[in-house]
N, C-alpha and C positions, 0 to 999 in steps of 0.2 A: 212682831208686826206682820201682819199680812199680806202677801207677795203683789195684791194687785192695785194696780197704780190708781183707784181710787183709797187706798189707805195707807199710802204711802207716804210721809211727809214731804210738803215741797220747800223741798232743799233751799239755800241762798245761794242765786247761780252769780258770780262776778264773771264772766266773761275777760280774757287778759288778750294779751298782746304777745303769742306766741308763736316759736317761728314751727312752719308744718311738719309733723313728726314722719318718720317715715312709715308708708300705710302695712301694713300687713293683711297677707291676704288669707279668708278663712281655708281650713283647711278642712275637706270633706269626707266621711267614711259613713259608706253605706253600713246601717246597724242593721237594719231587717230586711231581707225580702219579701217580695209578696209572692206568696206559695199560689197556685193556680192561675197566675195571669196569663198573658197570652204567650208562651215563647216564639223565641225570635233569636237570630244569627247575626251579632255585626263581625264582621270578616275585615281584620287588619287593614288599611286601605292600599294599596300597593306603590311603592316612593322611585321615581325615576330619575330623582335625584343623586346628587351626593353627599356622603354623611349620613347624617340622622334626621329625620323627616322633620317637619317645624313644630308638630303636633302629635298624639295620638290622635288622631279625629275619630277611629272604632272606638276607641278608651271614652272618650268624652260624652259621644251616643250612649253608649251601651251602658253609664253612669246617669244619664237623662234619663234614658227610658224605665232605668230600672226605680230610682228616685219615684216618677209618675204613679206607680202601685199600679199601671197597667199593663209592664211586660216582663218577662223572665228574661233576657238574655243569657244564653248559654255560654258555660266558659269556655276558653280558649283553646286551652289542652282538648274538650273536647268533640273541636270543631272537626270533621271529616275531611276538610279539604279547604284549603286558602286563597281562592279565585278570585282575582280582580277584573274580570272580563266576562261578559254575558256568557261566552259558548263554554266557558269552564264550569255553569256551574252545573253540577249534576241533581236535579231534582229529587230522585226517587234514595240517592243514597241520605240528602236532610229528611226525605220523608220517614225513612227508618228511624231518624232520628227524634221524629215528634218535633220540628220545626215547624212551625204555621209560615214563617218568612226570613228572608235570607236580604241582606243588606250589605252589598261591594264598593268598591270605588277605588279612585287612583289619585297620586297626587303627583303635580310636573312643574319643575320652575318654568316659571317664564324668563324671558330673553332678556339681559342687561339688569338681573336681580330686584325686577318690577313687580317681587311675588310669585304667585302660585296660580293655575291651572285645576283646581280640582272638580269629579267628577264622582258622582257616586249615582246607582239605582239602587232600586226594591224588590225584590221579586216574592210573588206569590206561591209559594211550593206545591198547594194544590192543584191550583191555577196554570203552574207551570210557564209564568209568564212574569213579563215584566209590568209593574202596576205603577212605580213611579221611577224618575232619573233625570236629573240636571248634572249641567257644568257651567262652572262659575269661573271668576277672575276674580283673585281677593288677593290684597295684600299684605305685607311679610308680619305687621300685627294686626291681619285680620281673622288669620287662623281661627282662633278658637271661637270667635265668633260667627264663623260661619259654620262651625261644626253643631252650633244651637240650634240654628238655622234648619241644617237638616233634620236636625233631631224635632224640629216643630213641623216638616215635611212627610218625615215619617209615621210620627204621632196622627197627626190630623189625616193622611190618607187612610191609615189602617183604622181608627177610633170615629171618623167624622166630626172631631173637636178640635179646635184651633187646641195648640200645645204651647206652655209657656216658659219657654227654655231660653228668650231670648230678652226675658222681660228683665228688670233690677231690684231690689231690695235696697233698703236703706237700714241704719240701726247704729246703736251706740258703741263704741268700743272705750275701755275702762284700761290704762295703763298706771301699774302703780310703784312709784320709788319713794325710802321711807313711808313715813308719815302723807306724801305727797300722792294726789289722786288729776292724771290728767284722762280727760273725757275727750272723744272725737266721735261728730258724726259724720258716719260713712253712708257712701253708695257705690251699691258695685254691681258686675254681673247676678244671677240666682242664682250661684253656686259657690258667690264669697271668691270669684276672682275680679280683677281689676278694679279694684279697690281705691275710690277717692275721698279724699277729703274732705265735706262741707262745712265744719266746724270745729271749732277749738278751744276746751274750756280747762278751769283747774276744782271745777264743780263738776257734780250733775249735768247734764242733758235728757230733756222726756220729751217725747209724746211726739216723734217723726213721722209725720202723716201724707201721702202723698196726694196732691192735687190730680183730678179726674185726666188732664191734658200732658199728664209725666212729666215736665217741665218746673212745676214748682214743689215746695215742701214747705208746710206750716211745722211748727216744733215750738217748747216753749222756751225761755230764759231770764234770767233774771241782772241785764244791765244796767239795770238802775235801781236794784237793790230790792228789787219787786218782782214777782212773777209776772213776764208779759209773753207775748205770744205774738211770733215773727214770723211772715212769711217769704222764703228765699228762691229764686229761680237758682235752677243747679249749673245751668252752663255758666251764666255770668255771675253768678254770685251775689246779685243786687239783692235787698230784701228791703220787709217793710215791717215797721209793728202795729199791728192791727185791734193791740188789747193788751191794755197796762191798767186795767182801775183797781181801785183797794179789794184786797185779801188775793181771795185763790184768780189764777188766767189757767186754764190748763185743759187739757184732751183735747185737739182739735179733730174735725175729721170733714172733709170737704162734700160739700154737695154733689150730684151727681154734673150736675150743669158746671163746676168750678167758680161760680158766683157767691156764694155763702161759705162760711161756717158755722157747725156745729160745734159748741164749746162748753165748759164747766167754767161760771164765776161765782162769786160769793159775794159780791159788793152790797148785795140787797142782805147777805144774813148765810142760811145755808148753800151750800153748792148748789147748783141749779143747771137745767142745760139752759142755752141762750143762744140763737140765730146772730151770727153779725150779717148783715150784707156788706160784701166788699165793698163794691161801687159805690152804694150810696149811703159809708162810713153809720149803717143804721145798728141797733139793737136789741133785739127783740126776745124778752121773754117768753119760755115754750113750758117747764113744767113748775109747780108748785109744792114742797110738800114739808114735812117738817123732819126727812130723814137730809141723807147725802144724797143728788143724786149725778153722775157723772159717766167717765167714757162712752159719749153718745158716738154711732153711727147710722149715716141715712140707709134707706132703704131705698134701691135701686130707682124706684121712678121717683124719688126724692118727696113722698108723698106724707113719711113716715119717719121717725126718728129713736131706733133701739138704741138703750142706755142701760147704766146700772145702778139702782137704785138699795136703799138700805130701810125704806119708807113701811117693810114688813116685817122688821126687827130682823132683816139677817140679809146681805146683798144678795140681789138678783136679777135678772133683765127681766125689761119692760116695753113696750113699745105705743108711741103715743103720737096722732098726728100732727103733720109740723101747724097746721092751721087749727091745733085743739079744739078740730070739733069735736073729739071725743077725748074722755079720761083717760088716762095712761091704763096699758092692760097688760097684765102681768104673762110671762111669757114660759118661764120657770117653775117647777115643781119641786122636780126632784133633787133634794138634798138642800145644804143647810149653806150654800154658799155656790154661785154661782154669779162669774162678772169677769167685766173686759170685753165685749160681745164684738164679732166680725159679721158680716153676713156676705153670704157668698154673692156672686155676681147675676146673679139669676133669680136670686132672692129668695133662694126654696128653704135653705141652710141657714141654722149660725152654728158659729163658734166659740166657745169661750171657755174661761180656764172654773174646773168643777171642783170641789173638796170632795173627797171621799169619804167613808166614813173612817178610813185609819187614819185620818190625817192630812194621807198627800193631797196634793192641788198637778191637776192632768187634765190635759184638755179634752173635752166633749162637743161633739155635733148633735145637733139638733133639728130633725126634722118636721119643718115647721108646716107642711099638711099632715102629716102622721101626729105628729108630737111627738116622737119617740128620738130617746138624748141614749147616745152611744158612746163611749168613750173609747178617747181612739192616740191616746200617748202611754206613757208608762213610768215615767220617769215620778220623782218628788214633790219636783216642784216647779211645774210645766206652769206658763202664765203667757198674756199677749200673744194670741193668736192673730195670726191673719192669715185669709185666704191668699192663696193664687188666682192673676185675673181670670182663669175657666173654670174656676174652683173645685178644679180637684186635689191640690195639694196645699199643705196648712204650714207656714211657718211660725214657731213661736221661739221662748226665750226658755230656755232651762237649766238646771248646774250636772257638771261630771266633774269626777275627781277634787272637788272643792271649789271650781271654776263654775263662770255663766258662761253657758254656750249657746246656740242655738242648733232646735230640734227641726224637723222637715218629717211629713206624716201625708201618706195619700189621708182622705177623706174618710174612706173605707175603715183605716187603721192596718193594713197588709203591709206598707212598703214603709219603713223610715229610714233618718239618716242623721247624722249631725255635724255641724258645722263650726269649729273653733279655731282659733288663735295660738300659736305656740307659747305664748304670754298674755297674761291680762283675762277680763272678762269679755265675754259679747252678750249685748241686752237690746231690748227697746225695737222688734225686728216690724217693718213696717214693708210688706209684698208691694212692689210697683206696678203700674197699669199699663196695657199694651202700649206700645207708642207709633202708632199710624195716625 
């Protein structure tokens, strides 16, 4: 069967009544570097505590930044010197080093065990100067989230891109005892820590799509013995079902406005994409054709809607406007299987998982004023790509060691990483959007 979720049977999802398992959080290890990017020095943060500091917060950075595929961080052993104070650091000995920038800081309890104090700058080593530096107040589980924080502080001063280190992921996790297959969907940090719950099944779960306002998730299920398609807010849990008709409910993907979706039904005959409006519970068919056609996403000013079609005897992406006034226009070339499509935030890009010609299925970007499709994973059997919201980094779903893990890849193809579970599979990865 082929790996991507428009040929994938949809399962009989029975949703049960099960008590919350305990989450586990992915576990991360940088697989590639990107050779040439910018280096860069995170220097231990300095602890004026006692014990052992609440974090590495350098550890955390210098694992963002290098993830990005746009810096090198240099390792530990060998740094020159370990200064946590401006006058310590010595410019010209990082500049022998081929440092572009140097990144300190310190970390201090506060009084009556109210948390932490931390403080970190940037400095410019040509420059010889300091180019950014804050101090904050966070508390004893805010640690690590403010160590993203910086890391999106850093990124965007040095790059002039917002950096998305503090954004969330959402995606399925697959526990199996015997015969017995329990499914949970998660959301957690972008780097597979803090890890919650949002659903519990002894089936499948597909197709976790995040709403434009972070706040909700469409996904589909089958509670009444049907495919339907639920939309859940993740703080409170409330949800709704927005599409239960005969046959296939499946791919949702939200409008840019969070008013609509985009979806795959078949009620009329073949899969088809099809508009719901939220609001005004409407339906609206958008393509026509006599192949499959499915996993649609919009196109940034929501004017457009890429999907994956089978309509030329072999899937591919397409893109067709949501007010059909023009035919669907094939977007794809090259090669004999091409589908699952993301498109970046900016809209210049897609994404999606490519066959090769040995075989494998690896995911490829696609630039869509050039037209030129580069492939930029390596693995087997890479599928479900999504962007990160500045789109420079790609999460998708893939296997190691017999396992589903999830892959992490700059844009470029330079920096990758992957993210798994001690146990079990990880599937279904779905990049969350800024939340301001």
């Amino acid at each position: 069967m082929q790996p991507s979720r428009m040929f994938r049977a949809f399962a009989a999802l029975a949703l049960v009544a099960l008590s919350t398992p305990a989450v586990a959080v992915l576990q991360i290890e940088i697989t590639e570097g990107a050779a040439g990017a910018r280096p860069i020095a995170v220097v231990p943060f300095g602890w004026a505590g006692e014990g052992d500091p609440p974090e590495d917060i350098a550890g955390i950075i210098s694992s963002d930044l290098t993830r990005s595929g746009q810096f090198e961080p240099m390792d530990r052993e060998d740094h020159v010197s370990q200064p946590t104070r401006s006058d310590d650091v010595q410019f010209g000995n990082w500049r022998t080093l081929g440092v572009d920038h140097v990144v300190i800081g310190r970390v201090q309890p506060l009084d009556e065990g109210r948390g932490y104090n931390v403080r970190f700058q940037l400095f410019d080593v040509a420059r010889q100067e300091q180019v950014a530096g804050y101090s904050y107040e966070v508390g004893r589980k805010g640690v690590r989230s403010l160590a993203h924080e910086i890391s999106d502080e850093i990124y965007e001063e040095i790059t002039g891109e917002r950096g998305a280190f503090s954004t969330r992921i959402a995606y399925v996790a697959v526990q199996s005892s015997g015969d017995e297959r329990r499914y949970t969907l998660q959301v957690s940090d972008y780097d597979g820590f803090n890890p919650r719950t949002i659903l519990t099944s002894r089936d499948p779960i597909m197709s976790p799509a995040w709403g434009p306002d972070g706040e909700r998730l469409a996904y589909v299920s089958f509670e009444d013995g049907r495919p339907a398609i639920y939309v859940q807010r993740v703080a409170s849990g409330s949800r709704e079902k927005v599409s239960s008709r005969d046959g296939i409910n499946g791919a949702p993907s939200w409008s840019p406005d969070g008013d609509r979706l985009a979806v795959a039904l078949s009620y009329e005959g073949n899969p088809e994409i099809y508009v719901l409006d939220l609001a005004r519970d409407e339906t609206r068919r958008i393509t026509r054709s006599g192949g499959i056609d499915t996993s649609p996403v919009w196109t940034p000013d929501g004017d457009n809607i890429i999907f994956t079609s089978d309509r030329s005897g072999g899937p591919q992406i397409y893109s067709i406007p949501v007010d059909r006034s023009e035919r669907a226009r094939r977007l794809t070339f090259e090669g004999r299987y091409n589908a699952d499509p993301d498109i970046s935030p900016d809209g210049e890009r897609l994404t999606f998982a490519h066959r090769m010609e040995n075989g494998r299925f690896r995911i490829a970007v696609l630039d869509r004023g050039s037209e030129l499709m580069r492939v930029v994973s390596e693995g087997r059997l890479d599928e479900s790509p999504t962007f990160a919201p500045n789109g420079r980094m790609i999460l998708f779903a893939t296997a190691h060691q017999g396992r589903g893990v999830l892959g992490s890849v700059s844009t470029d193809g330079r920096a990758a990483a992957r993210l798994s579970q001690s146990q079990g599979d990880v599937r279904e990865p779905a990049w969350g959007p800024y939340r301001d």
